[in-house]
C-alpha positions as CSV (number, residue, x, y, z in Angstrom):
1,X,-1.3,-1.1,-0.7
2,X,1.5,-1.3,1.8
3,X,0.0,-5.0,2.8
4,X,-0.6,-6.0,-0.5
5,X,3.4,-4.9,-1.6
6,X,4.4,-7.5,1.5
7,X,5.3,-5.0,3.8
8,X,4.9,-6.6,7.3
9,X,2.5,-4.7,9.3
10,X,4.7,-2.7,11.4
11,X,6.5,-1.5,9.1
12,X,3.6,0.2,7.5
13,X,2.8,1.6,10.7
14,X,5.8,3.5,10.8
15,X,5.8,4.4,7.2
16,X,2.3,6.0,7.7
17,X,4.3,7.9,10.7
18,X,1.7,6.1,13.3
19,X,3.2,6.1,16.6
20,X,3.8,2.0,18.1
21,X,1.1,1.2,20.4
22,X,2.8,-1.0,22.4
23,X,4.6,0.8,25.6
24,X,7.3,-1.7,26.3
25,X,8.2,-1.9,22.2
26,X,8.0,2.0,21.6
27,X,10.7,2.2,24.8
28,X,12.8,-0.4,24.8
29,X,13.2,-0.9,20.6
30,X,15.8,1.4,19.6
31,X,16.1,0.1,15.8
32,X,14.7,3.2,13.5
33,X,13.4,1.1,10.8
34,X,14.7,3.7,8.4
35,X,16.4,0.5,6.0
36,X,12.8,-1.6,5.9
37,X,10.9,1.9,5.7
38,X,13.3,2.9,2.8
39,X,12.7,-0.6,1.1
40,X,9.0,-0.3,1.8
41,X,9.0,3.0,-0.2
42,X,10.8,1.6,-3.4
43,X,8.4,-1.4,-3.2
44,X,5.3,1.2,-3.4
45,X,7.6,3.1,-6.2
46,X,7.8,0.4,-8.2
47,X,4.5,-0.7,-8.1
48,X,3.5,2.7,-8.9
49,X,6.1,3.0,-12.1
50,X,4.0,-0.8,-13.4
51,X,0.6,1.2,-12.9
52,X,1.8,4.0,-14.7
53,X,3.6,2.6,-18.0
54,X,0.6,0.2,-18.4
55,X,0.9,-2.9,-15.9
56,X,-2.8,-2.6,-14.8
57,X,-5.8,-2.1,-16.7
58,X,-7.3,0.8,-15.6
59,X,-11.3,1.1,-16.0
60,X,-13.1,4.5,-15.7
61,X,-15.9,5.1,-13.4
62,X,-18.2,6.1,-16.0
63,X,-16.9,2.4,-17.8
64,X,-17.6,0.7,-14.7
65,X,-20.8,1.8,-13.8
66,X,-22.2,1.1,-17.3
67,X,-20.6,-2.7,-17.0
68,X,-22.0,-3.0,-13.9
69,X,-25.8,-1.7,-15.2
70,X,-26.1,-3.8,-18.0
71,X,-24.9,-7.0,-16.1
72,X,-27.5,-6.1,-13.5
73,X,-30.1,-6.2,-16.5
74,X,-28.6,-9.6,-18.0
């Protein structure tokens, strides 16, 4: 979701608290991220607030699984 919200890569890593891999960037980087991480997780609010009051159509499984049965028939 993170990727799909435009939240470069990185950034996601940290929010998902997933320690850098790189060595050199982990040591030497001192910035804490904590302003992109705090945008990052009013991005993902938001696009959980549209979800919620009705931005998305939202199929059941049940739904979805018939759909999917009777277009296999077709």
């Amino acid at each position: 979701m993170l990727s799909q919200l435009r939240v470069p890569p990185h950034v996601a890593e940290l929010c998902l608290n997933h320690l850098e891999r790189e060595t050199m960037r982990r040591v030497y980087d001192g910035h804490d991220y904590s302003g992109e991480m705090a945008e990052a997780w009013e991005r993902v609010a938001g696009h959980l607030s549209t979800l919620r009051d009705g931005g998305a159509q939202v199929v059941s499984l049940q739904d979805g699984r018939a759909r999917i049965a009777r277009a296999k028939r077709a």
